[in-house]
PDB file with one MODEL, atoms N, CA, C and O in Angstrom:
MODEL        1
ATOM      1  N   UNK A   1      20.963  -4.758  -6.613  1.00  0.00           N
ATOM      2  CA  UNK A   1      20.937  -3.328  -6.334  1.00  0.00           C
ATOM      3  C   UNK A   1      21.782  -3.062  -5.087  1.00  0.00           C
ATOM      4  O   UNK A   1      21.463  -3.704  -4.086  1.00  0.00           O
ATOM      5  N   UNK A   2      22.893  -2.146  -4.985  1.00  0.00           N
ATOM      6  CA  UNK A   2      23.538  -1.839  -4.083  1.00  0.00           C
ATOM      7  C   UNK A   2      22.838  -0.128  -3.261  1.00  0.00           C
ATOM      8  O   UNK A   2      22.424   0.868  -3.855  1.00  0.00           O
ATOM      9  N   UNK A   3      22.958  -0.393  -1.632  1.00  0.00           N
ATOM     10  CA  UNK A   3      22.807   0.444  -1.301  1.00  0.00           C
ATOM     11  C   UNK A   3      23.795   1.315  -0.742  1.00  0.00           C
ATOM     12  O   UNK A   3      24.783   0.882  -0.148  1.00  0.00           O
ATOM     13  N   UNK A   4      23.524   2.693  -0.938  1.00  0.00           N
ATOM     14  CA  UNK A   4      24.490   3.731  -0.683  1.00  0.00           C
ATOM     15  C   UNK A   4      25.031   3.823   0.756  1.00  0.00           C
ATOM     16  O   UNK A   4      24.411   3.718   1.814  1.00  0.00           O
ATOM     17  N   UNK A   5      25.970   3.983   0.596  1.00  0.00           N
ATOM     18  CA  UNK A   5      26.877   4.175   1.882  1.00  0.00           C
ATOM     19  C   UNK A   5      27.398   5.695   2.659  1.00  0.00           C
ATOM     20  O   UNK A   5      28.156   6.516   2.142  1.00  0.00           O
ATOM     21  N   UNK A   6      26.832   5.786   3.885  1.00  0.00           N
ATOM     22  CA  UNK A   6      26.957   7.028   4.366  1.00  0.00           C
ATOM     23  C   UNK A   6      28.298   6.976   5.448  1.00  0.00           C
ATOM     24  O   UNK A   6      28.657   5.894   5.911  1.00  0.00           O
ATOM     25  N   UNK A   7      28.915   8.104   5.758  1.00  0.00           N
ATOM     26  CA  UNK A   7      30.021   8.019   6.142  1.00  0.00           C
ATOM     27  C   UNK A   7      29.899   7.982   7.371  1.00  0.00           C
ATOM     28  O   UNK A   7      28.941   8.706   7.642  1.00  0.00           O
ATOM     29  N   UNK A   8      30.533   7.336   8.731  1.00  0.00           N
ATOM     30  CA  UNK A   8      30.227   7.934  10.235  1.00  0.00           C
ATOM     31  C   UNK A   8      29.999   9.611  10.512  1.00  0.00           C
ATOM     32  O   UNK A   8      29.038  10.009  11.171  1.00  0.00           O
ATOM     33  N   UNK A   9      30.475  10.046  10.234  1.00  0.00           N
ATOM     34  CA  UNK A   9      30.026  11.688  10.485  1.00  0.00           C
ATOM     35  C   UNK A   9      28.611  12.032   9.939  1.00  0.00           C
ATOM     36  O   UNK A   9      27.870  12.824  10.521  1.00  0.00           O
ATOM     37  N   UNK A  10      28.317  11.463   8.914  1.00  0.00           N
ATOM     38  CA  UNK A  10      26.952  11.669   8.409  1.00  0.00           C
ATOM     39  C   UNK A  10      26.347  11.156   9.482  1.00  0.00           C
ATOM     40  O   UNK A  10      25.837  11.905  10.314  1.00  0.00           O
ATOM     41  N   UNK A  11      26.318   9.728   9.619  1.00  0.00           N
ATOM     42  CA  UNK A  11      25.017   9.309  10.718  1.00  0.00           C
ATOM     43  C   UNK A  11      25.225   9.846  11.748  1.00  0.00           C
ATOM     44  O   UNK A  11      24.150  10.075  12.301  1.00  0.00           O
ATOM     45  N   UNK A  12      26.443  10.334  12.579  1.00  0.00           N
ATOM     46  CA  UNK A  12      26.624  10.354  13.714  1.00  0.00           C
ATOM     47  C   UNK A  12      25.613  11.928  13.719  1.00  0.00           C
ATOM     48  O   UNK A  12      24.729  12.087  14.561  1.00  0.00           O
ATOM     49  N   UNK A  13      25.931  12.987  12.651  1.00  0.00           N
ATOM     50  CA  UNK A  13      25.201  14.287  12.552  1.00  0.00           C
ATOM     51  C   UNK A  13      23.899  14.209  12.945  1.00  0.00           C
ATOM     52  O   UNK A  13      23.386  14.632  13.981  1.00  0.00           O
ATOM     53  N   UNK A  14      23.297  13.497  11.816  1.00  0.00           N
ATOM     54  CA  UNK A  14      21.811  12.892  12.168  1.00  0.00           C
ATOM     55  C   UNK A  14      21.522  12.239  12.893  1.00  0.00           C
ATOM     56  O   UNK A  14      20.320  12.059  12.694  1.00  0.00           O
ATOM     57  N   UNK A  15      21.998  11.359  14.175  1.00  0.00           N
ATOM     58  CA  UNK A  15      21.512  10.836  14.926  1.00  0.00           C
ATOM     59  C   UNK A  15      21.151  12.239  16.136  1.00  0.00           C
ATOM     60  O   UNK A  15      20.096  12.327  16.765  1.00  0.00           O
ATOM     61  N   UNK A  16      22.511  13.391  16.242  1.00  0.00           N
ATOM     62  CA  UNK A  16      22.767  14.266  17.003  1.00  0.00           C
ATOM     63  C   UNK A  16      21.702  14.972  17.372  1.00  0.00           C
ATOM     64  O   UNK A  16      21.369  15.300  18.511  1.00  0.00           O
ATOM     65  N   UNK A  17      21.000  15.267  15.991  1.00  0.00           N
ATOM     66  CA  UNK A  17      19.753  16.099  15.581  1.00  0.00           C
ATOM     67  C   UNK A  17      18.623  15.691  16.008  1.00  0.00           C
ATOM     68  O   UNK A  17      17.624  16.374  16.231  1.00  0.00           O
ATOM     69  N   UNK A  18      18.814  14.139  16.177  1.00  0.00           N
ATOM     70  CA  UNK A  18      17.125  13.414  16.762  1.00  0.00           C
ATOM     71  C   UNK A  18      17.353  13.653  18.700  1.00  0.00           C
ATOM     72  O   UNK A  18      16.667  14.346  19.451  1.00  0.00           O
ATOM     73  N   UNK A  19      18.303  12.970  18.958  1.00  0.00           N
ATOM     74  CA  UNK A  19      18.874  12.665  20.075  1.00  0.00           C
ATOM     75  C   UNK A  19      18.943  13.685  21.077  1.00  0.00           C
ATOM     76  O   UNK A  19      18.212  13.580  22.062  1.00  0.00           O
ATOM     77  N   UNK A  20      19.998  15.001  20.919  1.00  0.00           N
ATOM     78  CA  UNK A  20      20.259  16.178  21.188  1.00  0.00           C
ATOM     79  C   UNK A  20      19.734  17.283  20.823  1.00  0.00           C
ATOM     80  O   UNK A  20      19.949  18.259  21.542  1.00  0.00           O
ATOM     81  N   UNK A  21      18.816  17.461  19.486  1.00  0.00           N
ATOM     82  CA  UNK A  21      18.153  18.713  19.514  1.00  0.00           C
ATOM     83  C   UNK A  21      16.617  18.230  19.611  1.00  0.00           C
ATOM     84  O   UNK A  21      15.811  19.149  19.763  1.00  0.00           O
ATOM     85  N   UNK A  22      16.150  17.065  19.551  1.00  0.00           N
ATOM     86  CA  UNK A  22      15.189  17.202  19.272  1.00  0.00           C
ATOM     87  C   UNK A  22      13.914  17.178  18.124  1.00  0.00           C
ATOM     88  O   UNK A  22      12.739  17.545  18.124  1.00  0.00           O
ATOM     89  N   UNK A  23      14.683  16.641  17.314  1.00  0.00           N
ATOM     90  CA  UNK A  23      13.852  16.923  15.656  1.00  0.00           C
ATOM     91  C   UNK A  23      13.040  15.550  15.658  1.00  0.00           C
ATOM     92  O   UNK A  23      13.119  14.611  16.450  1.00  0.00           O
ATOM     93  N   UNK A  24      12.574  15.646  15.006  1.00  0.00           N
ATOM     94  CA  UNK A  24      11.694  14.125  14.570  1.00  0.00           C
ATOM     95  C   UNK A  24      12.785  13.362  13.515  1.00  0.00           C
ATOM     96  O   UNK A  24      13.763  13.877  12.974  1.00  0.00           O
ATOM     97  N   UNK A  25      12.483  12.501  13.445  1.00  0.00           N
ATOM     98  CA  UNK A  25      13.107  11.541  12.803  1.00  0.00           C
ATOM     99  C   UNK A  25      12.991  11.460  11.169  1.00  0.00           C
ATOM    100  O   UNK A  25      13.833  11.294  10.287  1.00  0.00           O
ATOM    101  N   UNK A  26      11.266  11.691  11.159  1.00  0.00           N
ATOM    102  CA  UNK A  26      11.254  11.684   9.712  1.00  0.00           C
ATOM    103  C   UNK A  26      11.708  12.542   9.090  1.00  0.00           C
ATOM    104  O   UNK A  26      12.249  12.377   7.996  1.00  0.00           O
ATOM    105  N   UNK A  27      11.526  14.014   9.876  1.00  0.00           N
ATOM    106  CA  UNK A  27      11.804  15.367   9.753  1.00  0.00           C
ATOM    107  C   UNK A  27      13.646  15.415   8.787  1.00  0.00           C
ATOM    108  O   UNK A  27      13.972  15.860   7.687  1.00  0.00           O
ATOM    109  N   UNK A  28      14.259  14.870   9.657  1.00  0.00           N
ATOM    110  CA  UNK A  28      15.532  14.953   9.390  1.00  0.00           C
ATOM    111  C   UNK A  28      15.740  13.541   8.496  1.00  0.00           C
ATOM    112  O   UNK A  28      16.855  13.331   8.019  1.00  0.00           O
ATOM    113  N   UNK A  29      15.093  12.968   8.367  1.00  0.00           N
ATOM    114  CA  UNK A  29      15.531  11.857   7.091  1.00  0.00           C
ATOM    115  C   UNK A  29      14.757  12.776   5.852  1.00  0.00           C
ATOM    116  O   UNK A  29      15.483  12.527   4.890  1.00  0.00           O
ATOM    117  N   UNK A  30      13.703  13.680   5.369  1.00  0.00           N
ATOM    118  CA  UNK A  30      12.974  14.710   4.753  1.00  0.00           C
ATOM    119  C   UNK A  30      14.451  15.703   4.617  1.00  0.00           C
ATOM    120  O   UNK A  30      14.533  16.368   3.584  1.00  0.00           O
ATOM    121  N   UNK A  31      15.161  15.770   5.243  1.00  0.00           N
ATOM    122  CA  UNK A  31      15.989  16.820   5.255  1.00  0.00           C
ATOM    123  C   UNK A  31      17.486  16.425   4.374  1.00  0.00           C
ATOM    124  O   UNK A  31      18.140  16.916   3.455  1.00  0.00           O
ATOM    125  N   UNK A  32      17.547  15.391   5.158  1.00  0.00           N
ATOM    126  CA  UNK A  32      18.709  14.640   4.327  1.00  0.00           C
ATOM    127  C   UNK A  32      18.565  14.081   3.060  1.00  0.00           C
ATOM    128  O   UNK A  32      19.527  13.443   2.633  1.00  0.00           O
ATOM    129  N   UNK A  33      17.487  14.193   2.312  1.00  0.00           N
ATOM    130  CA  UNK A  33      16.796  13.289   1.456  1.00  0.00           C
ATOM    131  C   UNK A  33      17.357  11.618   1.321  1.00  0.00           C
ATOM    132  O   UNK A  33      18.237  11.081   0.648  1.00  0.00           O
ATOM    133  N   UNK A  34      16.483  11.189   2.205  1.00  0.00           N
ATOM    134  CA  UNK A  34      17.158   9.914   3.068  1.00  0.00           C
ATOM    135  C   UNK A  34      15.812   8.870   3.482  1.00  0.00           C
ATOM    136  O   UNK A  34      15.081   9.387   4.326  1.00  0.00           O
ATOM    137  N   UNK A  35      15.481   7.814   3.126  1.00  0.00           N
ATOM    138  CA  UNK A  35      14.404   7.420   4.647  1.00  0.00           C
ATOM    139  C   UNK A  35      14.245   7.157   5.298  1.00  0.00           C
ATOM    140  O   UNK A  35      15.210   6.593   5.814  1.00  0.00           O
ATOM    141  N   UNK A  36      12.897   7.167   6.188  1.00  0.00           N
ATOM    142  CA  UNK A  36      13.033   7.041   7.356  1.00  0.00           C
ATOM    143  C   UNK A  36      14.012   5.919   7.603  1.00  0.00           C
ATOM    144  O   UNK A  36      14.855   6.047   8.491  1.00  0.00           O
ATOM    145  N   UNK A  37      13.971   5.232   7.138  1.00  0.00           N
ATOM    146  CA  UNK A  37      14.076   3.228   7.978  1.00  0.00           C
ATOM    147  C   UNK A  37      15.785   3.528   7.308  1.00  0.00           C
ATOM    148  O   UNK A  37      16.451   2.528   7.040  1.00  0.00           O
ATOM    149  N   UNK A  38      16.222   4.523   7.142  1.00  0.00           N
ATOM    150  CA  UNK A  38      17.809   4.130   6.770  1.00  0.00           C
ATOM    151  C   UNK A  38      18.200   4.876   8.288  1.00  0.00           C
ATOM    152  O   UNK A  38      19.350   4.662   8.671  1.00  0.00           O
ATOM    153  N   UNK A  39      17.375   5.687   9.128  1.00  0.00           N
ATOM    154  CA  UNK A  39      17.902   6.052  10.158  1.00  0.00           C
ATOM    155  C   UNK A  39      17.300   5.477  11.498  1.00  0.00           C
ATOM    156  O   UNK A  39      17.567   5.763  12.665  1.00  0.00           O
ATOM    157  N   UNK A  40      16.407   4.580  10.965  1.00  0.00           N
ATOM    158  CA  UNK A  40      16.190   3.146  12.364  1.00  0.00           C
ATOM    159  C   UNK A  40      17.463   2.571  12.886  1.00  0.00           C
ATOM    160  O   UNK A  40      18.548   2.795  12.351  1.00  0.00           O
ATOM    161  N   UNK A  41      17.269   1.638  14.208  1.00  0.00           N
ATOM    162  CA  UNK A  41      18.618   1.307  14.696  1.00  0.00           C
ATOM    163  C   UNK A  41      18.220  -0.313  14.176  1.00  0.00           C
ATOM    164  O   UNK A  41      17.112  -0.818  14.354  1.00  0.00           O
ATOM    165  N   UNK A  42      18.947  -0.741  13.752  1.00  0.00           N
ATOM    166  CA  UNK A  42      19.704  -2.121  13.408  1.00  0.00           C
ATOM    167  C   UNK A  42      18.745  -3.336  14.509  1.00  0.00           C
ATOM    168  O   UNK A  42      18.989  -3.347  15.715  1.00  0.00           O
ATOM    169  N   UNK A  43      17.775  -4.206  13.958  1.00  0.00           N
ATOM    170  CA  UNK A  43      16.914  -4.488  14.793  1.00  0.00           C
ATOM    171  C   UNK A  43      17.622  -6.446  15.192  1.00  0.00           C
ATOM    172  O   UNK A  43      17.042  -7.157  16.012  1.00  0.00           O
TER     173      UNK A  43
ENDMDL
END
């Protein structure tokens, strides 16, 4: 199973939104229809 590939502008958007405005995380992975753990940082 291959997983989908998002472009730098995509993540960089959504990181913007947690980071700089403030949103929750899940909130904006709910938004993106996305999950959470695709917008965790790389452990």
């Amino acid at each position: 199973m291959s997983s989908k590939r998002y472009t730098e502008a995509f993540k960089l958007e959504a990181v913007k939104q947690i980071t700089e405005q403030g949103y929750k995380l899940t909130d904006i992975a709910n938004r993106l229809g996305i999950t959470s753990k695709s917008l965790r940082p790389l452990q």
